[in-house]
N, C-alpha and C positions, 0 to 999 in steps of 0.2 A: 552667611551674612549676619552681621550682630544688629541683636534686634534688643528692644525695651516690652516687656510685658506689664502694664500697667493694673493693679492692683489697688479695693479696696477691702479692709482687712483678708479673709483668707478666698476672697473671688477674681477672680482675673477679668478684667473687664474690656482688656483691648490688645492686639498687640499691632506693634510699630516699627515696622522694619526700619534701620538708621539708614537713608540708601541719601540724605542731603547730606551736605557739609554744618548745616546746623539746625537744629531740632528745638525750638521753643517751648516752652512749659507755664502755666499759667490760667488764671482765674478766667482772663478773657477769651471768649469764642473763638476769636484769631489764630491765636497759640497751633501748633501742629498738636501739641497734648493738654487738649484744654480741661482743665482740673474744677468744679465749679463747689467751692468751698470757702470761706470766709477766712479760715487760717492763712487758704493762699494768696498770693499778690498777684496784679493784674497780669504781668509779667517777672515771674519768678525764678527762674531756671533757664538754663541752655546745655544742651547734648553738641558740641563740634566733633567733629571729625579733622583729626592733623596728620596726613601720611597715615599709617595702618593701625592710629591709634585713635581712641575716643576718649571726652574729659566730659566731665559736668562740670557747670560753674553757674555760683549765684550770681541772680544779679538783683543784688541788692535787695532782697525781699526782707519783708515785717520779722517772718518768723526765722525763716531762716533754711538751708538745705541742709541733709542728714546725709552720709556714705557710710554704710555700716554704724551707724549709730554717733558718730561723730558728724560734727559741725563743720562743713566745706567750704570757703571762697571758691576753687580750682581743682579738681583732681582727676588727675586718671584714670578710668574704668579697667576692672577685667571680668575677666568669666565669674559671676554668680554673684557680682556686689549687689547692694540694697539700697538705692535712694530715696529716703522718707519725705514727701513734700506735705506740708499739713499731716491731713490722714489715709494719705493713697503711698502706697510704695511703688516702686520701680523697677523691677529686676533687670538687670543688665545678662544681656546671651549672648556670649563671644568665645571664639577660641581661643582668645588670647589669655593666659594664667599669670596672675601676681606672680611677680618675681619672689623667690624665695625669703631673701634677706627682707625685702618690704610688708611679710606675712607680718611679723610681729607687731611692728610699726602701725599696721594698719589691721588688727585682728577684729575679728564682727563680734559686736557688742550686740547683746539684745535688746530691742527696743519696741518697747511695749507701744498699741495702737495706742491706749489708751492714756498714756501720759502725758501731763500736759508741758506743754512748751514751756518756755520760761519768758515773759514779756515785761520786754519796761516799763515801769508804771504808770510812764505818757503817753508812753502807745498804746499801754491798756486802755489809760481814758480816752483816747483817740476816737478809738475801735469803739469802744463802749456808746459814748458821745454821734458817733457817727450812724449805728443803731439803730441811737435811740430816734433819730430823723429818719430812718428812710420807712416808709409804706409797708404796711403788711404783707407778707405773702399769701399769694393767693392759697386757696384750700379747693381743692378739688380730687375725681378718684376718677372709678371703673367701673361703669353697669355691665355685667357678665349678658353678652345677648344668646352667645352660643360656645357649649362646651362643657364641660365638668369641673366644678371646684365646691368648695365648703360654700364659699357665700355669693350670693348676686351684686353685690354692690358694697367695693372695696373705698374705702376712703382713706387716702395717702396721704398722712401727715409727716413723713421723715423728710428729711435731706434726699438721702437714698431709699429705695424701696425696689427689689426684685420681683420677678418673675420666672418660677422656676419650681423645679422637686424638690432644690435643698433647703430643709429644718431652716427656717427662718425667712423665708420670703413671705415677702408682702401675699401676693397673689400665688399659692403654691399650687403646682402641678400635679397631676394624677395619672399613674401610668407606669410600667415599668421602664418606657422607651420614652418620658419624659426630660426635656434635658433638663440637671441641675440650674444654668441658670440660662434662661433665653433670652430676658432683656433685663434692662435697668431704669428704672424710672427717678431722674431729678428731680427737687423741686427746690426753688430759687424764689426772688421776688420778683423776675421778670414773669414767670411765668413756670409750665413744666417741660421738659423734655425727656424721650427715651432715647438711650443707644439700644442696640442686637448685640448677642454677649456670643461669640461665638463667630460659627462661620454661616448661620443661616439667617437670613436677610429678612425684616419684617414688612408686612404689607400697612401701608397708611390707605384709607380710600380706594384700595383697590390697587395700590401704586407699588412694586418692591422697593425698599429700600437698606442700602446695610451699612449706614453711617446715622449718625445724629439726625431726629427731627425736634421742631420743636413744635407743640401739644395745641391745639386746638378745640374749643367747647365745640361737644359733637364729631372728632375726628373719631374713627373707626378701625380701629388696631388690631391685626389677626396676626397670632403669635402662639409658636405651638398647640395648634389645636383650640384655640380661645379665639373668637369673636368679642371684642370689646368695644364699647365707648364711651369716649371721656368725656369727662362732665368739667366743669368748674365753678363753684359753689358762691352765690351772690354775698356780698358782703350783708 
């Protein structure tokens, strides 16, 4: 079955089996792959399914969709392509292989995370302008109650912040049999949220869960061996 593996820089954060006829992508919660990033639009992207093939097509977003490095209204998927939305990519898993003659035509360019887009200078002020009006984001972390880490009390200031063994987590793990990365922690101006990065399901309150929650002053997060709870920091 062809699936989408959702990626931000070199983590894998979800995968999504294609099993509807169309797969929505986007800023907003709704979306079937909700993306919670500023580059992206509320609704940005769409995955159909046509007879035994799959297309990505924009729809109409700010910045724009990438397929191998190049810039897409519409196009056909095969085995191993790259869709760059904002700063999350997309791998496409299928058996189906680009046709020969279409290799060229469509050859994978490298595309750097880090590069930036290219925006019109209306939409820049748009975006810019728009900003500068909304509300601060909240600031809030992690008082370690039970477990083993460097510090007791993580304060998460990125977009994104993990949890995990791998060099570069927010909250890194300890352990040989730690996973790389266990969860993921957003943070937006509504508030925070974690997804479970994997196949093992996180406890909220006491409760499993192994899709998206969203964060609450005082919820209680056990994930790999950590005992946590979140705080959220008075203005």
């Amino acid at each position: 079955m062809a699936k989408i593996i959702l990626k931000f820089k070199e983590t894998a954060l979800q995968e999504i089996p294609l099993e509807k006829e169309r797969v929505t992508i986007g800023r907003k919660a709704e979306n079937d792959i909700p993306i919670d990033n500023m580059s992206v639009s509320g609704l940005h992207a769409q995955i159909l399914k046509e007879g035994d093939s799959f297309f990505v097509e924009d729809l109409g977003s700010l910045n724009g969709t990438f397929l191998n490095g190049r810039k897409v209204t519409k196009n056909e998927l095969f085995r191993d392509d790259t869709i760059l939305i904002g700063l999350h990519t997309l791998e496409f898993v299928s058996d189906k292989i680009r046709p020969a003659e279409d290799k060229k035509a469509f050859a994978v360019r490298g595309h750097s995370m880090d590069e930036t887009v290219v925006i019109d200078p209306k939409d820049q002020k748009k975006i810019l302008d728009s900003r500068d009006k909304e509300k601060p984001e909240p600031l809030g972390g992690f008082f370690v109650l039970e477990g083993s880490t460097e510090h007791r009390d993580y304060e998460l200031k990125e977009r994104v912040s993990s949890i995990g063994k791998e060099s570069g987590s927010a909250i890194r793990l300890k352990g040989f049999f730690a996973p790389k990365v266990a969860a993921l922690v957003n943070r937006r101006k509504e508030g925070y949220f974690i997804t479970p990065s994997g196949d093992k399901p996180l406890k909220i309150n006491g409760k499993e869960l192994n899709r998206r929650y969203d964060l609450k002053d005082g919820d209680i997060v056990e994930v790999a061996g950590l005992k946590l709870q979140f705080y959220v920091k008075e203005d």
